[in-house]
N, C-alpha and C positions, 0 to 999 in steps of 0.2 A: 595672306599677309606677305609681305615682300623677305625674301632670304637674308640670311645672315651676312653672305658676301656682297647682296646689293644693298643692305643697310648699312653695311660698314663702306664700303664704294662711297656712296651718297654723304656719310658723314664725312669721310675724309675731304670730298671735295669743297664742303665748307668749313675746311682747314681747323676742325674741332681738336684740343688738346687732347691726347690721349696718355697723359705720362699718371702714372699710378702716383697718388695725393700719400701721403703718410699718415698712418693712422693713429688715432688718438692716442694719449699715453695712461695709460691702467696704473699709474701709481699709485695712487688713491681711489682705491674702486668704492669704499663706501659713502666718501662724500655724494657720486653722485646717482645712488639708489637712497633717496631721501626715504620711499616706501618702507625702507627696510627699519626705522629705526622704530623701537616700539613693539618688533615682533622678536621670535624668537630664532632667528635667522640670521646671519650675517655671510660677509662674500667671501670665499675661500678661491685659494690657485694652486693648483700643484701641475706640473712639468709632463701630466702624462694628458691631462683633461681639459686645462688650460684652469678660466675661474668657473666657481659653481657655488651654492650656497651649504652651509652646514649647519647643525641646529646649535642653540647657543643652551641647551637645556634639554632634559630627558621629555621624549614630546609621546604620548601615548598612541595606541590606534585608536584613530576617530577626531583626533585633535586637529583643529583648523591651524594651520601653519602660517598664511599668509591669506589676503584677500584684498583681491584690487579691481577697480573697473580699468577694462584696457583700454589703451589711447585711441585701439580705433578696430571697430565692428562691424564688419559688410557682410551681406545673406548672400550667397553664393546665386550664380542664372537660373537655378531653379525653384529656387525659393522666394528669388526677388519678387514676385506678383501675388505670394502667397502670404507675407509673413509683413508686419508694421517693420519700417525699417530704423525704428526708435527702438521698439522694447522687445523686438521679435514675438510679439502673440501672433496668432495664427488669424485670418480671418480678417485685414484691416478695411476701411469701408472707406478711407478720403485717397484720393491719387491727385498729388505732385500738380495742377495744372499747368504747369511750363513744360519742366520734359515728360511726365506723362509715366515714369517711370517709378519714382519713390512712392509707396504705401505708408498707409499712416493708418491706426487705429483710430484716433479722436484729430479734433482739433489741439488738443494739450502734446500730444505725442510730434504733431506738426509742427508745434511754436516750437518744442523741445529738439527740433531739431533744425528749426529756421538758419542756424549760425552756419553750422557746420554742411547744410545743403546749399547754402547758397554760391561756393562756386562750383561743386560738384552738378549742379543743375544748369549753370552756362559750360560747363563743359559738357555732359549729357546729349543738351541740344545740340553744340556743336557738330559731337560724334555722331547723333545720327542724321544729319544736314549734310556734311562732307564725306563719312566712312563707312560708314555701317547703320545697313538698319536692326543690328542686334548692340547690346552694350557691351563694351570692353571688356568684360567680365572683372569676376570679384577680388584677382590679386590687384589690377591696375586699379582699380576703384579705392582699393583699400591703401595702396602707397600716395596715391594724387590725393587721399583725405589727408594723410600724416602730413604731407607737405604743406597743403594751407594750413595746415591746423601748426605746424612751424612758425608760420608766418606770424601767428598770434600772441608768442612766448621770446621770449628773452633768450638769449644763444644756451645758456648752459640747459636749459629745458633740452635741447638734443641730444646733449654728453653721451648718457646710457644709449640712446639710438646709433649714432657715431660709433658709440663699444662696439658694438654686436659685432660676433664672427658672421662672415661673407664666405671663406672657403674655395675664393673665387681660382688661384691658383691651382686647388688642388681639382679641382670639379672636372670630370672627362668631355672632350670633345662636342661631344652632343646635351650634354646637359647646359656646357657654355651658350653653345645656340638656340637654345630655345632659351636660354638668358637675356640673350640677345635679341630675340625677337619678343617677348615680356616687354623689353626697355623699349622697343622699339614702339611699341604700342602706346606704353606710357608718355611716350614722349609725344605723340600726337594727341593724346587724349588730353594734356595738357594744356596742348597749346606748341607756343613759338618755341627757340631757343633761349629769347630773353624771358619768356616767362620761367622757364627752367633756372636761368641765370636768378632770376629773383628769387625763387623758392630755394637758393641755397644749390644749383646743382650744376656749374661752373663748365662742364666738360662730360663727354660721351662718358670719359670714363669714371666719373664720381656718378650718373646715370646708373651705370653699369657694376656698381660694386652697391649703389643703395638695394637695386633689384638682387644679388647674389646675399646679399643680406637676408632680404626679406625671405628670399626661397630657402635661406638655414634656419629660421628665427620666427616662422607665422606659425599660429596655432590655427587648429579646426575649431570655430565657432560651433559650439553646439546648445541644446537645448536640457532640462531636466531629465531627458529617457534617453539621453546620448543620440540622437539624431545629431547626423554633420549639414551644418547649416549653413556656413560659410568661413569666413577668414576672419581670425583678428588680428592685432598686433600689440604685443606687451611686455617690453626690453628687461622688466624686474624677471618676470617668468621664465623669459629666455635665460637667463643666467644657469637657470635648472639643469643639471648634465643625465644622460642616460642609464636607465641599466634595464634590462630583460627582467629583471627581476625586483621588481620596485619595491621601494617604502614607502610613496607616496603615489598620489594621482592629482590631477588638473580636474575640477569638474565645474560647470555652472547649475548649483543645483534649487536656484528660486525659480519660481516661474508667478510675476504678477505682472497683468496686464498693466501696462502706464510704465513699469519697472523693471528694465532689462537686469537677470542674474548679473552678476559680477563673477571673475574669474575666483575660485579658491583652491587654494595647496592644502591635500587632505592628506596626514598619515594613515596609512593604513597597515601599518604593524610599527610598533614601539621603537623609538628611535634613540640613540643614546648622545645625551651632549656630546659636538665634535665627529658627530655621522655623519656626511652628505648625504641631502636628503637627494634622491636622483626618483625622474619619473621616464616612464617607455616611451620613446619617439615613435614606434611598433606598434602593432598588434601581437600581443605574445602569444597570443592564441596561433601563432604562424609557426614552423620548425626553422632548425636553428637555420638551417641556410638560407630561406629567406628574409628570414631578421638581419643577417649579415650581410645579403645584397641590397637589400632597402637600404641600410644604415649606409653600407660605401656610396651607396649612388647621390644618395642626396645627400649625407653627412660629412659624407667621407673622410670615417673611418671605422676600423673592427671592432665589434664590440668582444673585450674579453671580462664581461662578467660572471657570476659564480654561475650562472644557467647557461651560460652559453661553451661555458668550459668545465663543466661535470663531465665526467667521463661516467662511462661503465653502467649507467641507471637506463630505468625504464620511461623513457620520454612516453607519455600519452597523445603527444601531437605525433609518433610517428608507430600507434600500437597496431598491430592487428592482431583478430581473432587466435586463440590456438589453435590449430587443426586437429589436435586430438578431438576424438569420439568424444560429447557429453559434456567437455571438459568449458568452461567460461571463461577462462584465463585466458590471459594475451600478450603477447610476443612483442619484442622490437627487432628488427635488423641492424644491428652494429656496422657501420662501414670501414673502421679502424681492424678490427678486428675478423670481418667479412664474413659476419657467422650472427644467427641468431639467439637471446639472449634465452635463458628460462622462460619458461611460463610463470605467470606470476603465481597459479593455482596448482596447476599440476608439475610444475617444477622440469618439467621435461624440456629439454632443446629438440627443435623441430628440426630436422632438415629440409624441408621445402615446405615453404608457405604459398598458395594461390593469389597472385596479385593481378592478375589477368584486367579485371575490372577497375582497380586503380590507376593500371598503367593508361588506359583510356580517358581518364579522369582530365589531365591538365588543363587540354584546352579548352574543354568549357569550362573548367574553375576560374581561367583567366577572363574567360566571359564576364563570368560573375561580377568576379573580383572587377573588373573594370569599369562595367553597367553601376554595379552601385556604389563606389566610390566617384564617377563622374559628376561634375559639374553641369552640365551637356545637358539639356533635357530633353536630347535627342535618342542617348544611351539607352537603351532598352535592354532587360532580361531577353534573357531563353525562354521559352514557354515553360510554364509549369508541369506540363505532362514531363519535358523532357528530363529536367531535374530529378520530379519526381521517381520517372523511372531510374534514373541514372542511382538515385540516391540507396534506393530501394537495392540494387545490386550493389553496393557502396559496402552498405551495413551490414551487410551477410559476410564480409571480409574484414572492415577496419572498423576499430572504436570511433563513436559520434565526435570523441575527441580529436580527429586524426584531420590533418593540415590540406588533405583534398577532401575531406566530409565535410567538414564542419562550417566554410564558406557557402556550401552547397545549400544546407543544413539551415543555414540562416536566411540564404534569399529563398526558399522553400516556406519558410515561416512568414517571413514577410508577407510575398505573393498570397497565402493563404489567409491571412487578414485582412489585405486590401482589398480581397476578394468575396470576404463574408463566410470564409468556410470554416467555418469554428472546428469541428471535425479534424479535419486535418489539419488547422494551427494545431490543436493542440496536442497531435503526435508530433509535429516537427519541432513544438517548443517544449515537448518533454524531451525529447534527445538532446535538445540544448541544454537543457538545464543536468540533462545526466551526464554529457560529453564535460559541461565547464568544472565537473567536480572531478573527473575519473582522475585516479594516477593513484599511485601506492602507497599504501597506510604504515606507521611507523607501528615501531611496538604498544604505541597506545591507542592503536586504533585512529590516528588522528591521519586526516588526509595530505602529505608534505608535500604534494609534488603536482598538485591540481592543473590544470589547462588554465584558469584563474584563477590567482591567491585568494583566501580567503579574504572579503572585505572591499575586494575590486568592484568597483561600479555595475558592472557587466552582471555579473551573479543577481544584485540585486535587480536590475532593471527585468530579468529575463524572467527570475521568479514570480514578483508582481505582474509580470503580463501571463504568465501561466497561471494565476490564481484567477485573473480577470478571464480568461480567457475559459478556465473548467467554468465561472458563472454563464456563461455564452452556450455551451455546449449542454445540451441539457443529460448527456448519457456518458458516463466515463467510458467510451467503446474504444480501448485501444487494440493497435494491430496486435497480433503474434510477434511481426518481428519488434514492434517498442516496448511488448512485455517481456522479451527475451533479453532485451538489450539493459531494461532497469533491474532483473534480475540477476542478472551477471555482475552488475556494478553496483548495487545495492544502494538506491535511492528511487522513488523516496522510500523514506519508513515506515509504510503503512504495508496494509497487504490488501493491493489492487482489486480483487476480486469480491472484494465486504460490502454489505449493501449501499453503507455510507459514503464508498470511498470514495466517489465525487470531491463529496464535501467535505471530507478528511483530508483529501489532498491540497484541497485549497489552502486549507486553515493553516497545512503545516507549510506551504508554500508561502503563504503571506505573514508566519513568523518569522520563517530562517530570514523571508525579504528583506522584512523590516530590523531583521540583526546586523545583514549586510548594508543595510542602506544609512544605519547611524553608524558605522563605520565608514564608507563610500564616501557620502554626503556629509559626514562631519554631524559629531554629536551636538555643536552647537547650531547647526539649523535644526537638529529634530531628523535626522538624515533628509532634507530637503523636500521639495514638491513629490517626491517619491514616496517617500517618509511621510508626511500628510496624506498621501489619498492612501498607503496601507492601514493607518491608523484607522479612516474613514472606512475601511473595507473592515475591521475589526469589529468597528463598532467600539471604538475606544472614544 
């Protein structure tokens, strides 16, 4: 794709205005979030977060907050050939015969989406005639849908898209140009400069701040088990502000074929009228330093919420073993303080901890981390041996909890599925499920400080596939080191070694699931397609 400095070159010398548009005016923010009226929501602003929404009533966990189908839903390049690109079911049987490219389940799912693929399909063809024979990918696909679909609505239908923070000002160097090369694409995949004129987008630079929008403001389209499946876009949602530490979650948890899920805002611990309800732009499951350079890079700005600014506790994302003899308990490194904390068991401060095999760690976790978060269906893992071993030295050092295990941990489990080896899923998906609970217990025994909150989607998603997964496995044979490890951390609650336990593990895996999951999922679906196939695994 052509540079930043020869896209701008090339605009300049067709003399394109570049003077920054003024932006909409937020006096009246509720007039133009119609969605909101009827829920228990409304728009809030304060001076540090800009607007965000607050509950207008005490909202319980599990309470559905809001739910809306978004303006606009694209499957990401690797999914595009796999998934109906109406209702995302998996497995669609009609293809597109113009561009060759959109998947359809039925004929119903293709009429259903006749409107809004028809210039998406002269542009398609376009693109791969003159630019490429790959497609634009899923952010330009999903900004050139929002634009026709402009076209079809009355001017105040864009208000709330207008609102959206852009962040463009503040955004570093290298994040503007690959902005810039985004736009740059979009703006061919389009078409002319007069088709841009007609869809509302006057100048490079009204281009160029739609696209810095979209990169502060798209959600990850996913499916009922959290699979990232592409991009959507939905300017009520976005209103939503951040914290590391949520009360609520974003999830799409139906899944019927013909009927794509819908976005829903789910509390997931008790909300008091006049709370803002804020959901993780993160993975919390990350430590705090990289929640802080994600958040600058693409948000740009610090998060200072209650998790991010605790002092003095025992983070589980950054624990390791105690080195005492025998001892279970596990340690943090302090860096304010540059000393390690107690043990959580034996209460001793450690002077030297062996990190030998962590420090090795980073750069394949960026591996990881990269492979499966790509778009690219070029990205490929590490081999599984090499994880495996990696992992395997990992655990003998840090909790399953710990921010270079626990990526590891997960494309480990992955791979082991995709692969048929129930065996080994199902030690890699018992450390998951032991690593998302760890962290230290109040005086009631109650776990406060977990790797996920109680009630987080994640918890349920991972247990239900640990219950499916001991049916798969016909022998509960776990290693030494994953008995050693749910020992120390004390889940599950059985005792692993009983004739039953197979099938004791299951059973208590697919209740806690299905606690999390009508939490998660919102007690008004049933906690969702999750929530249905535990019940079905129950025998309910």
């Amino acid at each position: 794709s052509m540079s930043f400095q020869a896209t701008r070159a090339k605009r300049s010398a067709r003399t394109v205005s570049w003077v920054t548009e003024a932006a909409p005016s937020n006096d009246q923010p509720d007039i133009i979030y119609a969605g909101l009226h009827g829920s228990s929501l409304c728009v809030t602003h304060n001076a540090t977060s800009g607007r965000g929404l607050v509950a207008t009533r005490l909202c319980d966990k599990g309470d559905t907050l809001l739910v809306h189908d978004p303006l606009i839903r694209v499957l990401g390049t690797s999914h595009a050939s796999q998934r109906c690109h109406t209702c995302i079911a998996e497995a669609p049987k009609r293809t597109c015969p113009s561009c060759g490219f959109a998947r359809y389940c039925d004929s119903a799912c293709e009429t259903a989406a006749r409107i809004q693929h028809h210039e998406e399909c002269l542009a398609l063809q376009r693109w791969f005639q003159e630019w490429s024979p790959h497609e634009p990918g899923a952010d330009v696909r999903a900004l050139a849908r929002l634009l026709w679909l402009r076209m079809r609505h009355a001017s105040d239908w864009w208000r709330p898209i207008a609102a959206m923070q852009s962040n463009r000002q503040k955004m570093s160097a290298s994040v503007r140009d690959e902005a810039a090369t985004f736009a740059y694409r979009l703006a061919r995949y389009i078409g002319s400069e007069q088709d841009l004129r007609a869809l509302g987008l006057p100048s490079a630079d009204a281009l160029m701040e739609l696209v810095c929008q979209h990169e502060t403001n798209a959600f990850t389209l996913a499916d009922a088990h959290l699979n990232p499946l592409g991009v959507c876009i939905e300017p009520t949602f976005a209103l939503i502000n951040h914290s590391c530490d949520p009360n609520a979650v974003i999830v799409f948890p139906d899944r019927v074929r013909g009927m794509p899920s819908k976005m829903h805002l789910v509390a997931i611990r008790p909300i008091s009228a006049g709370e803002e309800v804020r959901t993780s732009y993160v993975d919390v499951a990350s430590c705090q330093a990289e929640r802080q350079a994600t958040l600058l890079e693409r948000y740009c700005f610090a998060c200072e919420c209650r998790l991010c600014k605790r002092m003095g506790w025992r983070d589980p994302r950054m624990a390791l073993w105690c080195p005492q003899p025998k001892c279970t308990g596990w340690v943090v490194f302090q860096n304010a303080a540059s000393s390690w904390t107690a043990c959580t068991q034996c209460e001793q401060v450690p002077n030297y901890v062996d990190t030998r095999a962590l420090d090795a760690a980073p750069a394949l976790v960026r591996h990881v981390q990269q492979a499966m978060y790509a778009q690219d269906v070029s990205a490929t893992l590490p081999s599984s041996s090499i994880i495996c071993d990696t992992l395997r030295q990992l655990c003998t050092q840090a909790l399953p909890s710990h921010y270079s295990v626990w990526p590891l941990l997960y494309a480990a489990h992955t791979l082991a599925i995709e692969a048929h080896a129930w065996h080994d899923a199902v030690q890699w998906t018992m450390l998951l499920c032991v690593g998302m609970q760890a962290g230290e217990r109040t005086s009631q025994n109650e776990i406060s400080t977990a790797l996920y909150p109680a009630g987080h989607p994640q918890r349920a998603v991972l247990l239900a596939t640990l219950a499916r997964l001991l049916c798969q496995d016909a022998v509960l044979g776990l290693d030494s080191l994953v008995r050693s490890v749910t020992r120390a951390l004390a889940w599950p609650p059985i005792h692993l070694d009983a004739p039953d336990a197979r099938g004791r593990l299951a059973q208590a895996a697919l209740v806690q699931a299905l606690q999390e999951a009508m939490v998660a999922f919102g007690k008004e679906t049933g906690g969702g397609a999750i929530g249905a196939e535990i019940r079905e695994s129950l025998g309910e």
